[in-house]
N, C-alpha and C positions, 0 to 999 in steps of 0.2 A: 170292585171299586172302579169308578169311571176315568178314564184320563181327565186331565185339567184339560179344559176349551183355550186353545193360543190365544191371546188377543189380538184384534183384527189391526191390522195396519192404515193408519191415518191417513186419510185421504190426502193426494201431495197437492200442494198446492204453483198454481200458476202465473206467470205475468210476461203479459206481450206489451211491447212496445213496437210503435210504425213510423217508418219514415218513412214519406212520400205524399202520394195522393188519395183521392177518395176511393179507386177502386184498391189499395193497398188497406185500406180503410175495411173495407171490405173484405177483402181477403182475413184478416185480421178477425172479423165478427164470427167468421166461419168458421177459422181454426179455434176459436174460444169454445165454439160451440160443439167441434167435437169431443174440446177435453172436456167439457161439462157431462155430455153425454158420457163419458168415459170415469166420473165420476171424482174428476178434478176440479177444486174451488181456487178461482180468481183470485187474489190477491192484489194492491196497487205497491203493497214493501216487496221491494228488492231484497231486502236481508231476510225476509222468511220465505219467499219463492224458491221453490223446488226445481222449478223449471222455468229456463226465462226465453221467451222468444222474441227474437229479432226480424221484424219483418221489413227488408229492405227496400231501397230504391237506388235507382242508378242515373238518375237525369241530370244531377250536376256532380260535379269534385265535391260539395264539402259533403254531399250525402256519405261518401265511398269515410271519407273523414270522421263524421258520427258516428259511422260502423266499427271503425276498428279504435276508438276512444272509447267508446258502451264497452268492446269486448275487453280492450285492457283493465277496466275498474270490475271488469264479469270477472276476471281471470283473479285477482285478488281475492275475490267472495268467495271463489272455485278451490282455491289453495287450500281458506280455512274452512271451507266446508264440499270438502272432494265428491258428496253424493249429490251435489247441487248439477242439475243436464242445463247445457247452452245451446240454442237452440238457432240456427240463421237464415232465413228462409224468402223469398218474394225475387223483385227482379235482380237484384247485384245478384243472391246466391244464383240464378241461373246464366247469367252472362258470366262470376269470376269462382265460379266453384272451388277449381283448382286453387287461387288465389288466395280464398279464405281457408282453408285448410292448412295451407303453406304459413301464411301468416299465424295462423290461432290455432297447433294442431291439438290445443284442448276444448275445441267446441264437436259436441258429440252428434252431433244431426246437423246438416245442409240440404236442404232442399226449394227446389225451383219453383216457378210461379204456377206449373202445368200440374203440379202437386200436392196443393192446397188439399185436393181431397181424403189424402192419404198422410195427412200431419198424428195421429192419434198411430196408425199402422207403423209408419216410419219411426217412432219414439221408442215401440214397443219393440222390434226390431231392433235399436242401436244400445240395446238397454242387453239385448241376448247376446248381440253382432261386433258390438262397441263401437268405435265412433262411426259415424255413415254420411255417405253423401250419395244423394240418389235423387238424379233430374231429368225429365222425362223431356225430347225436346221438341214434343208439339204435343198441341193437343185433339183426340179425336174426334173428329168433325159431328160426328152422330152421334158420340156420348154426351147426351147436354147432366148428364149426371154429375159430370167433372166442370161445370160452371157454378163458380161460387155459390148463386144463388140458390141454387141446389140439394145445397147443406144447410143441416139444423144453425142459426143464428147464435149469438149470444148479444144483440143490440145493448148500447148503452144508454139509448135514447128509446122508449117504447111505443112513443107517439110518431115518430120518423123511421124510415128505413128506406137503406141501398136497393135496388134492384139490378141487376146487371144484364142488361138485355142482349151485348155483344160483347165477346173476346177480340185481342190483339186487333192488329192496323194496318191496311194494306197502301199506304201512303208510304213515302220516300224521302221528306224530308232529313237535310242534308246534317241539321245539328241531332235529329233525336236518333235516340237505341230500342224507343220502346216497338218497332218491328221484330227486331232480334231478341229480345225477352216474351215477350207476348205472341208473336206465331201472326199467321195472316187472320186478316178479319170471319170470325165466325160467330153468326146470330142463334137466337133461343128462339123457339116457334112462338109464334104470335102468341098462339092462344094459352099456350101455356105462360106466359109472361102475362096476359091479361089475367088469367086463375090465379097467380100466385099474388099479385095484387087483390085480388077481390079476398084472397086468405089473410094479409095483412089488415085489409080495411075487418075481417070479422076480428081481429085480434085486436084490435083497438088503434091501430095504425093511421093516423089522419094524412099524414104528409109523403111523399114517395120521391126519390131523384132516380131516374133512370141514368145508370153509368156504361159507358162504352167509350174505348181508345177515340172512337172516331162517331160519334153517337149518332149523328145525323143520316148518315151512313148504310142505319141498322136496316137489314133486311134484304139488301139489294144480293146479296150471295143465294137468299132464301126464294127470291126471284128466279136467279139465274139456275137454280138447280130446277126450281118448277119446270123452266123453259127447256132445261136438257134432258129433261123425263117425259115431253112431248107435251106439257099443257102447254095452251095458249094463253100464255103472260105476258106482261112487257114487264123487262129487267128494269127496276127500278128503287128506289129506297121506301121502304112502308114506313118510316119515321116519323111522317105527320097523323097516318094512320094510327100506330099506335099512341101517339100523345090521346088523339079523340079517346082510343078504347079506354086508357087508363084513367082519363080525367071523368068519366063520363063512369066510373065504378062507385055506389055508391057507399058512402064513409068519407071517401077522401076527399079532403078539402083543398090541397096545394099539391104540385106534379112540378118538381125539374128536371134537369138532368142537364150534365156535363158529360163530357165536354166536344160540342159540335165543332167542325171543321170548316173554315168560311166559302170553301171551293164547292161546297156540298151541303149549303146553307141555302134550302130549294123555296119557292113564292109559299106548297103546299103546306110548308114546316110553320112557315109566319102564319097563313090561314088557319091552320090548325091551334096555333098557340093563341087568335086573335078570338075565334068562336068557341073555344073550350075553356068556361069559366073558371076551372080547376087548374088549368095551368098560370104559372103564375108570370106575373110581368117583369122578367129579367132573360136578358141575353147574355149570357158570356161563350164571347168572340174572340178566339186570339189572334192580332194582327202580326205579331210579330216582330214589324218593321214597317215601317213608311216609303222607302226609298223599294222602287222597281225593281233595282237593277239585284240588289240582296236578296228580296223575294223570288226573284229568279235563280238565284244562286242556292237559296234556302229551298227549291223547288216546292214551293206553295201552291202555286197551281192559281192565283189572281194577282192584280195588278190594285195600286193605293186607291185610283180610283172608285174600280168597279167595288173593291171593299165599302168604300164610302156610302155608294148607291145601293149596297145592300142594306146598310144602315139605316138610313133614309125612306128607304122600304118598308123599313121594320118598325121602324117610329111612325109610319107614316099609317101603319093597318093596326099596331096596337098600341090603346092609350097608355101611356104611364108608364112606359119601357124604361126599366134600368138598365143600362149597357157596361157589360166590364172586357176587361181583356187580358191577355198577356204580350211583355213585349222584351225583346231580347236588345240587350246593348252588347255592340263588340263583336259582331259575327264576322269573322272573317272577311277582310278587304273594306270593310265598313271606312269610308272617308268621310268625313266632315258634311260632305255636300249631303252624302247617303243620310247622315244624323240628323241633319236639320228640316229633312225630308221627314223624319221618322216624331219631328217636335212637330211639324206643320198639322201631320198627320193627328195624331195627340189632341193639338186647339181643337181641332174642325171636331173630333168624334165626340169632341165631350162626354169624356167616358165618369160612372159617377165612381169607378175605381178601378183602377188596377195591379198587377203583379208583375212587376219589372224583374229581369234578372240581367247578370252579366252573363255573358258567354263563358262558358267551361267546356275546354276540348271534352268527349267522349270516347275513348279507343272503340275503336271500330266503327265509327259514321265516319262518311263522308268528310265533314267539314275540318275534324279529328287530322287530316291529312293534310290542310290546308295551311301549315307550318310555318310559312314565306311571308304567308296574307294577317297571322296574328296583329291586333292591336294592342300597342303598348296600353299596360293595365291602367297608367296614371292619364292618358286620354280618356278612356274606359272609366275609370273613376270618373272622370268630370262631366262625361256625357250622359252617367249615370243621374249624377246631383243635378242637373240643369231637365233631364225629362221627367226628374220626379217632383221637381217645383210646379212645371207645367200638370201633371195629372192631378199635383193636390188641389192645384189653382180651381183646375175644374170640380174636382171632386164638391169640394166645401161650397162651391157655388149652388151645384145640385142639389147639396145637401139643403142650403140656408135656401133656397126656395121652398124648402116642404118646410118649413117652421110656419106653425099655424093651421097645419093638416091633420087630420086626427085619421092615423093609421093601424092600420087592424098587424096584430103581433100575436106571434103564441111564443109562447113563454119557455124557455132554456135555461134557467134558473136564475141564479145570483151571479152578481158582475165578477167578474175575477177579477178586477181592479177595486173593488170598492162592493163587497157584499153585502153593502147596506142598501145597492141598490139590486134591484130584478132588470134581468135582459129579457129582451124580445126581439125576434124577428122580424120583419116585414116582407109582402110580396115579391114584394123588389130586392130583398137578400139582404139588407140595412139593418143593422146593431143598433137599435133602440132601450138608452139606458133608463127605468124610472123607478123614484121611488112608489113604494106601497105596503099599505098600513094595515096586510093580509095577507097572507106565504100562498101561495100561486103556484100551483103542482106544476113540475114542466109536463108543458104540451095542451096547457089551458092558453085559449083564445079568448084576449083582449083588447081592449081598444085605448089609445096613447093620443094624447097632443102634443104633437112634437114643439119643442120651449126651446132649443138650442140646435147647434148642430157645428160639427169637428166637421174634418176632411175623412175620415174614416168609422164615425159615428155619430147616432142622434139623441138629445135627450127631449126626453117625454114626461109627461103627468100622465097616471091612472084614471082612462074616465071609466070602465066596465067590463064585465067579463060578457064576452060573446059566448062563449062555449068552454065546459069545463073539459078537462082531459079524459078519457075514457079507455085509455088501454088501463091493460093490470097492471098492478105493480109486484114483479116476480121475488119472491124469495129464494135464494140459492139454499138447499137442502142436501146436505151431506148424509151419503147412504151409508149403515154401518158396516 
């Protein structure tokens, strides 16, 4: 008589959550896709997820605040169901490792940003090991295997995807950390970053953002080792280079990429963005600050000016530029004078949006130290409210000029404010909201007359589909 066959164990199921930015974003896509490969099914409930991962950031105070509020309501789910693994990983677990351990010693895995490739390994491990924390703290220059991009995907979007052309930031600014979680700038070879785009575009991939700390940047390491191995190079950034190779691949229709640095914001990057029809017409810039004397403080590396003339430049070689930016209120030493510099600034870019924040100490930057020079927060509050009058001012102007233009948009689905309508993109990065009287797969290209327009979006009428979508659409298949 034969033994009875065990019944095979249910595949566990997963959920990640990110805070931060688009290469966290990324990060994120990557570790999904190796528990998929691993034979783990995503999940969007927290109350049936087996495994929940945290994948952090650490650029302001209240990020450090989301993490350890996620992990208290983790901690309760974790009580009533003890075989449930917590999972904490990206830039805070590799700056406060120790910290989050101390704090939540029931989270069973922490690992760093340099570790992304070993989240499936790590799991398995703290599951034999019990709980682990394991941060690797650089990453190897010559292994481009350990760059996100590198790894099987899990997109959530099939028609778009990240590319990651460069690691970490060899810049100094005085308010950021992300040099110390990210490691010095290190780029992916040309041609293999051109390959892996021409692999996207056979998958059905129309749109591409290339991501990099310092994106403009990209290459100039890749140069300088040329030139230390005895070719005859000039050290220099191939960033406008690559925009040509990628835009010029055929399938893809739109090329961005964040987030370029303005000190390193070269004539060849605008040339390349203004002849390469694929890339699209949006710059985001981040200023930072208006006033000189903070930018020197903040060690940026340009003056209000010459920021300006770059701008000018850039409007000036390509039509129909949308400009956005970022801008810090509060930075240490910040006086009145320095702020009103920072509004002046603001009018003249007419930017068609921006991303304001307040200043939050960092432990361990620079600016983190600058204790004496803090601005009281209720100054801070109000120079907040007063530069965001000025950027909406402009925003909604820019917008209510395009009313009467009929712009090309591929489709992101239904509004999350109101699902009776469909969004869309435009070239220019603009939330085009419209009704339509026909469900519109995301990642179908159509065409909108924009009827309206807010300080932060547009509404449109449906005139036609330019192009339907044409990636797959994947079903997740649980092995038995």
């Amino acid at each position: 008589m034969s033994e009875p066959i065990a019944p095979s164990e249910p595949p566990k199921r997963y959920l990640i959550r990110t805070f931060g930015c688009q290469m966290n974003e990324h990060d994120s896509e990557r570790i999904a896709g190796q528990f998929d490969a691993d034979g783990m099914i995503a999940t969007d409930d927290v109350e049936e997820a087996d495994v929940v991962v945290l994948n952090t950031c650490c650029i302001r105070e209240n990020a450090d605040n989301k993490l350890y509020g996620t992990l208290g309501h983790l901690k309760s789910l974790k009580d009533r169901r003890p075989g449930m693994e917590i999972v904490v990983s990206g830039c805070l677990a590799q700056k406060d490792q120790g910290a989050i351990r101390e704090r939540a010693p029931y989270v069973d895995l922490v690992f760093g940003t340099h570790n992304v490739h070993q989240a499936t390994e790590l799991l398995h491990r703290s599951r034999v090991e019990g709980p682990l924390t394991e941060i690797l703290t650089e990453t190897v220059a010559n292994d481009h295997e350990l760059f996100p991009s590198a790894m099987p995907p899990r997109r959530d979007q099939g028609h778009a995807a990240w590319v990651t052309i460069q690691i970490g930031c060899d810049n100094s600014c005085a308010f950021c950390i992300v040099p110390a979680v990210r490691g010095p700038e290190i780029s992916r070879p040309f041609e293999r970053l051109v390959d892996e785009v021409r692999e996207l575009a056979a998958d059905g991939v129309t749109e591409v953002t290339l991501l990099g700390q310092n994106v403009n940047s990209y290459g100039r390491d890749l140069t300088l080792a040329a030139r230390h191995a005895g070719d005859d190079v000039r050290v220099r950034p191939l960033f406008g280079d690559l925009l040509r190779a990628v835009g010029s691949v055929d399938g893809i229709r739109r090329v961005r990429y964040t987030s370029p640095h303005p000190k390193d914001l070269r004539p060849e990057t605008i040339a390349a963005m203004a002849e390469t029809e694929a890339v699209c017409e949006h710059l985001h810039l981040p200023v930072q600050s208006g006033s000189d004397r903070i930018l020197a403080a903040m060690h940026r590396g340009y003056t209000a000016d010459r920021y300006l003339e770059m701008l000018r430049d850039a409007r000036a070689s390509i039509d129909d530029l949308a400009v956005t930016t970022d801008l810090i209120v509060g930075f240490p030493g910040e006086t009145e004078a320095d702020f009103e510099q920072t509004l002046e600034l603001a009018a003249a870019a007419e930017y068609d949006s921006a991303y304001q924040f307040i200043y939050s100490p960092r432990p361990g930057t620079e600016a983190a130290e600058m204790v004496d020079r803090f601005v009281d927060q209720s100054v801070v509050a109000d120079r907040f409210d007063r530069l965001k009058v000025v950027l909406e001012r402009s925003a909604l102007a820019k917008h209510e000029a395009r009313i009467g233009r009929v712009e090309e948009v591929v489709v992101e689905g239904p509004s999350r404010r109101d699902p009776s309508l469909t969004t869309g993109r435009t070239r220019q990065n603009k939330l085009v909201h419209f009704p339509s009287d026909r469900a519109l797969r995301v990642g179908t290209y159509a065409l909108a007359t924009i009827t309206g327009a807010a300080p932060h979006f547009l509404r449109g009428e449906l005139v036609g589909v330019v192009a339907p979508a044409r990636h797959r659409t994947r079903i997740p298949v649980a092995s038995a």
